[in-house]
C-alpha positions as protocol buffer text, in pm:
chain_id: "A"
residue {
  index: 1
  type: UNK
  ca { x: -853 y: 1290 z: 2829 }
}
residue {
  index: 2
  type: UNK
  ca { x: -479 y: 1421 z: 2901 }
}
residue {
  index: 3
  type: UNK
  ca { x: -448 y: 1563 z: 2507 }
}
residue {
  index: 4
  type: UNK
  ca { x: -376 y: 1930 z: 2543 }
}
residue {
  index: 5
  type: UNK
  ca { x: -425 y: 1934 z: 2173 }
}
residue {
  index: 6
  type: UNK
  ca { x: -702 y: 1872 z: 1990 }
}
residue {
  index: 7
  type: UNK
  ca { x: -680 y: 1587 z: 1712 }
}
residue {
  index: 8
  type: UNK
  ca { x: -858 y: 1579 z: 1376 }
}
residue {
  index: 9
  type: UNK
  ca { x: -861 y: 1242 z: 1192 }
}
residue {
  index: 10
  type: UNK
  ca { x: -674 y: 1261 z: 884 }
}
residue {
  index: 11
  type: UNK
  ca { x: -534 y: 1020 z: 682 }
}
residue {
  index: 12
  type: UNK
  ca { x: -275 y: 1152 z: 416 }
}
residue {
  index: 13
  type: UNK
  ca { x: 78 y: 972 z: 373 }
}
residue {
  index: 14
  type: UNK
  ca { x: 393 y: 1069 z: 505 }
}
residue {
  index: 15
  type: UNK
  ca { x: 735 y: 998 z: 474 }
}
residue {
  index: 16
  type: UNK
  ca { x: 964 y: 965 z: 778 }
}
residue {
  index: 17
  type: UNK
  ca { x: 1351 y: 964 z: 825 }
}
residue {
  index: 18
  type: UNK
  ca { x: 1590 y: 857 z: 1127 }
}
residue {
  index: 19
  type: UNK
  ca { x: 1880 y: 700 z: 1195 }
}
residue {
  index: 20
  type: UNK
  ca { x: 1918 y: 296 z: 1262 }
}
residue {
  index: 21
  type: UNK
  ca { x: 2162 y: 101 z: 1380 }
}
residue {
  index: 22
  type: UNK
  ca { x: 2521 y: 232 z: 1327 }
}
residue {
  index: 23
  type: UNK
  ca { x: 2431 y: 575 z: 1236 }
}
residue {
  index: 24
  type: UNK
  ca { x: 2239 y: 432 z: 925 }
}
residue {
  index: 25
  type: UNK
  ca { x: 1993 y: 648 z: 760 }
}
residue {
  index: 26
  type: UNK
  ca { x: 1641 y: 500 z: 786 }
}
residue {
  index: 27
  type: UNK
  ca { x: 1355 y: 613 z: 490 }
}
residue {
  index: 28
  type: UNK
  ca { x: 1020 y: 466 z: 543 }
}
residue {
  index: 29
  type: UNK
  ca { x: 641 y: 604 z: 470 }
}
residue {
  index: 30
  type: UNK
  ca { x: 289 y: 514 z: 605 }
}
residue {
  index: 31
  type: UNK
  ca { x: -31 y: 699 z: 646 }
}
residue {
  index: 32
  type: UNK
  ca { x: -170 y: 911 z: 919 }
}
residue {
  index: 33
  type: UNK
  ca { x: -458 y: 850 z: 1149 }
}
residue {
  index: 34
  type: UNK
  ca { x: -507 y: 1159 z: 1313 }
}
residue {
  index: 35
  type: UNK
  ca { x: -286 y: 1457 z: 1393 }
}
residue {
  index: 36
  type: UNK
  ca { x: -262 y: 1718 z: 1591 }
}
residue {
  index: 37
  type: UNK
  ca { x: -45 y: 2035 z: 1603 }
}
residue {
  index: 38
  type: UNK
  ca { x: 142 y: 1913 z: 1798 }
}
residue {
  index: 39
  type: UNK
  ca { x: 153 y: 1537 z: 1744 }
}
residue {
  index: 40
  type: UNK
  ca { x: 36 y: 1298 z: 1508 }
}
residue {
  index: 41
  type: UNK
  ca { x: -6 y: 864 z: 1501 }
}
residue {
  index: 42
  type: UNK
  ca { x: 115 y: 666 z: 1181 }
}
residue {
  index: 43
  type: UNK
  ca { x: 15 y: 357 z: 1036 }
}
residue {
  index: 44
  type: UNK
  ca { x: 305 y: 201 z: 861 }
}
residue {
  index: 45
  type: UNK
  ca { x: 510 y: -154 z: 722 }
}
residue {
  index: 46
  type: UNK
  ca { x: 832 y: -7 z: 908 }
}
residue {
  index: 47
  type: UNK
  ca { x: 849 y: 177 z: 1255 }
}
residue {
  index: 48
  type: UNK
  ca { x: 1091 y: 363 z: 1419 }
}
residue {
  index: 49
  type: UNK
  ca { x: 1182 y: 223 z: 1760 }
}
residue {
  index: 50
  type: UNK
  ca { x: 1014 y: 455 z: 2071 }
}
residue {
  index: 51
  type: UNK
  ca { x: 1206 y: 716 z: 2183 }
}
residue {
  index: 52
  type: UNK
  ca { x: 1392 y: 738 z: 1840 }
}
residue {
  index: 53
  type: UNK
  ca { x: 1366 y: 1136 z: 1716 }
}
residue {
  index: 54
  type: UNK
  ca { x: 1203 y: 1126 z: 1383 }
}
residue {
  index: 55
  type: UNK
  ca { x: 1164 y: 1389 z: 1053 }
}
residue {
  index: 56
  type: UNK
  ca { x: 826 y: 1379 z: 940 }
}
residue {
  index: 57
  type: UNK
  ca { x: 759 y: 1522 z: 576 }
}
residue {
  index: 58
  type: UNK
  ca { x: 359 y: 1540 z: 519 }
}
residue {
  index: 59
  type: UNK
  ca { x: 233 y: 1680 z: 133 }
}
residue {
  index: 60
  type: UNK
  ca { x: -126 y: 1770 z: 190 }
}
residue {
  index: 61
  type: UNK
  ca { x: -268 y: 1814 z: -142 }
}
residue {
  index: 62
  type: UNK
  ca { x: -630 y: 1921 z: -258 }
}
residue {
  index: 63
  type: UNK
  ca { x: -769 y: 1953 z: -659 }
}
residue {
  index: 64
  type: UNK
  ca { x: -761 y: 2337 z: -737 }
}
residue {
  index: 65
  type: UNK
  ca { x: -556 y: 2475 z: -449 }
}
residue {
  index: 66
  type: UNK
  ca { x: -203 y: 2520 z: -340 }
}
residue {
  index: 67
  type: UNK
  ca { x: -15 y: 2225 z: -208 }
}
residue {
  index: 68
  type: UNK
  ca { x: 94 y: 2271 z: 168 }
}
residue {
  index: 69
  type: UNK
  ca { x: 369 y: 2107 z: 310 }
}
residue {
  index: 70
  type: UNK
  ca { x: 380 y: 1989 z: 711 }
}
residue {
  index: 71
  type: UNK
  ca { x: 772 y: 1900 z: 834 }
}
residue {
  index: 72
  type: UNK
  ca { x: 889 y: 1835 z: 1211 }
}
residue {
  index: 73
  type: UNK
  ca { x: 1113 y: 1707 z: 1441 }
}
residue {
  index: 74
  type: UNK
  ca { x: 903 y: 1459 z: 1667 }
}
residue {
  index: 75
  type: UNK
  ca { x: 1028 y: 1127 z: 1882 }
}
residue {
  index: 76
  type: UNK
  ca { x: 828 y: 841 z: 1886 }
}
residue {
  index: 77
  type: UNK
  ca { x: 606 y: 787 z: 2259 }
}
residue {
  index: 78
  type: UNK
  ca { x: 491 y: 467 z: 2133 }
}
residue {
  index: 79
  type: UNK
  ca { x: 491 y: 188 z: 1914 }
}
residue {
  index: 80
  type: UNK
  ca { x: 187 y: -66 z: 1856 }
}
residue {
  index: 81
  type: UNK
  ca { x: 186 y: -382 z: 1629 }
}
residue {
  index: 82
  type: UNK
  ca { x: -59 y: -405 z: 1390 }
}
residue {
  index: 83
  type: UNK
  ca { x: -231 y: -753 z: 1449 }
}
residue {
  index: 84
  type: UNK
  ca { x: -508 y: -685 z: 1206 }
}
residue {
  index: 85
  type: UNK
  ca { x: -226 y: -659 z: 924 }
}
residue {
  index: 86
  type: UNK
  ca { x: -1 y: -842 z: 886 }
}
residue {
  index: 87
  type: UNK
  ca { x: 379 y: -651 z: 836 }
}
residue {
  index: 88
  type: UNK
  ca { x: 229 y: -382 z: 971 }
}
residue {
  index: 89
  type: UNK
  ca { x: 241 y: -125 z: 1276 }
}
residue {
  index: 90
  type: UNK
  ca { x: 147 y: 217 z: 1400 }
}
residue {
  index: 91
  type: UNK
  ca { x: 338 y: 445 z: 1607 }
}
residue {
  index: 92
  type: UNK
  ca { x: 233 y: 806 z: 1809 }
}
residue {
  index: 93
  type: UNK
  ca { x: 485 y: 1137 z: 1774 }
}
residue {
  index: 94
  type: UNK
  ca { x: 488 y: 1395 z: 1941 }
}
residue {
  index: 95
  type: UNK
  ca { x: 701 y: 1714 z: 1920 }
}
residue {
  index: 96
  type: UNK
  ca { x: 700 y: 2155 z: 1939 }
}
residue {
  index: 97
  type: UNK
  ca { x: 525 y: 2165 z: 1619 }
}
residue {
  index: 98
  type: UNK
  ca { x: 480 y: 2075 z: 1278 }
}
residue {
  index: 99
  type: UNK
  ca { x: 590 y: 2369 z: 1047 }
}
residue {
  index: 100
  type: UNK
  ca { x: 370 y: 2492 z: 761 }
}
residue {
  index: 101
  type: UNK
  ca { x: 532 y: 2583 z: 419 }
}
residue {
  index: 102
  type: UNK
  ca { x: 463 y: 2629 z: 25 }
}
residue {
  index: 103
  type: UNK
  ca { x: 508 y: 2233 z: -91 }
}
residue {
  index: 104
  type: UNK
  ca { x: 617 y: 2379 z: -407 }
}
residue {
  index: 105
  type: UNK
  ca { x: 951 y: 2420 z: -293 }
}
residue {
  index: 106
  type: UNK
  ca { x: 946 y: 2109 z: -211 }
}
C-alpha cells in the first residue's frame, strides 16, 4: 500500500467543474467511492480527461446537524471505464486538501 492517507468509503455526490476543449466550461456530477483528505475516486456518466485540474464541490448532509461543505482543487491521476455500466466511468483525484466550510453559505 503506497496511500499516505488513509481512505474511508463514502459515497455522497459531488459536483465537479473544468475546462474542455477551447477553454469551455465543463459541469458534471457523480458519486464518491471513497475519499481521503487528501484525495478522493468518483463514479460518474462524464469524466474529466487525466491530468485535467478539477473543482470538486461535496455537500455532506446529515438529519439534525449542520450541513458541511468539502471544496478543492485536485487533477485527475486516472480515469477507468465503467464496463459494468454502461455510460459510465470513475476517475481518482488527488490534490493539497479538501477545505472544510459552513454549506450554508453555500
Amino acid at each position: 500500500e503506497r496511500r499516505g492517507a488513509v481512505r474511508y468509503e463514502l459515497e455522497v455526490p459531488v459536483v465537479f467543474f473544468w475546462t474542455g476543449p477551447q477553454g469551455s466550461k465543463v459541469k458534471a456530477d457523480g458519486v464518491t467511492r471513497d475519499i481521503s483528505e487528501v484525495g478522493l475516486y468518483v463514479h460518474s456518466e462524464n469524466c474529466p480527461p487525466p491530468k485535467t485540474k478539477v473543482l470538486v464541490e461535496i455537500v455532506l448532509t446529515e438529519p439534525r446537524t449542520a450541513s458541511a461543505l468539502l471544496k478543492g482543487s485536485m487533477q485527475v491521476m486516472r480515469v477507468e471505464d465503467g464496463r459494468a455500466k454502461v455510460g459510465s466511468c470513475g476517475f481518482a483525484l488527488a490534490g493539497k486538501t479538501l477545505s472544510l466550510s459552513n454549506a450554508a453559505r453555500v
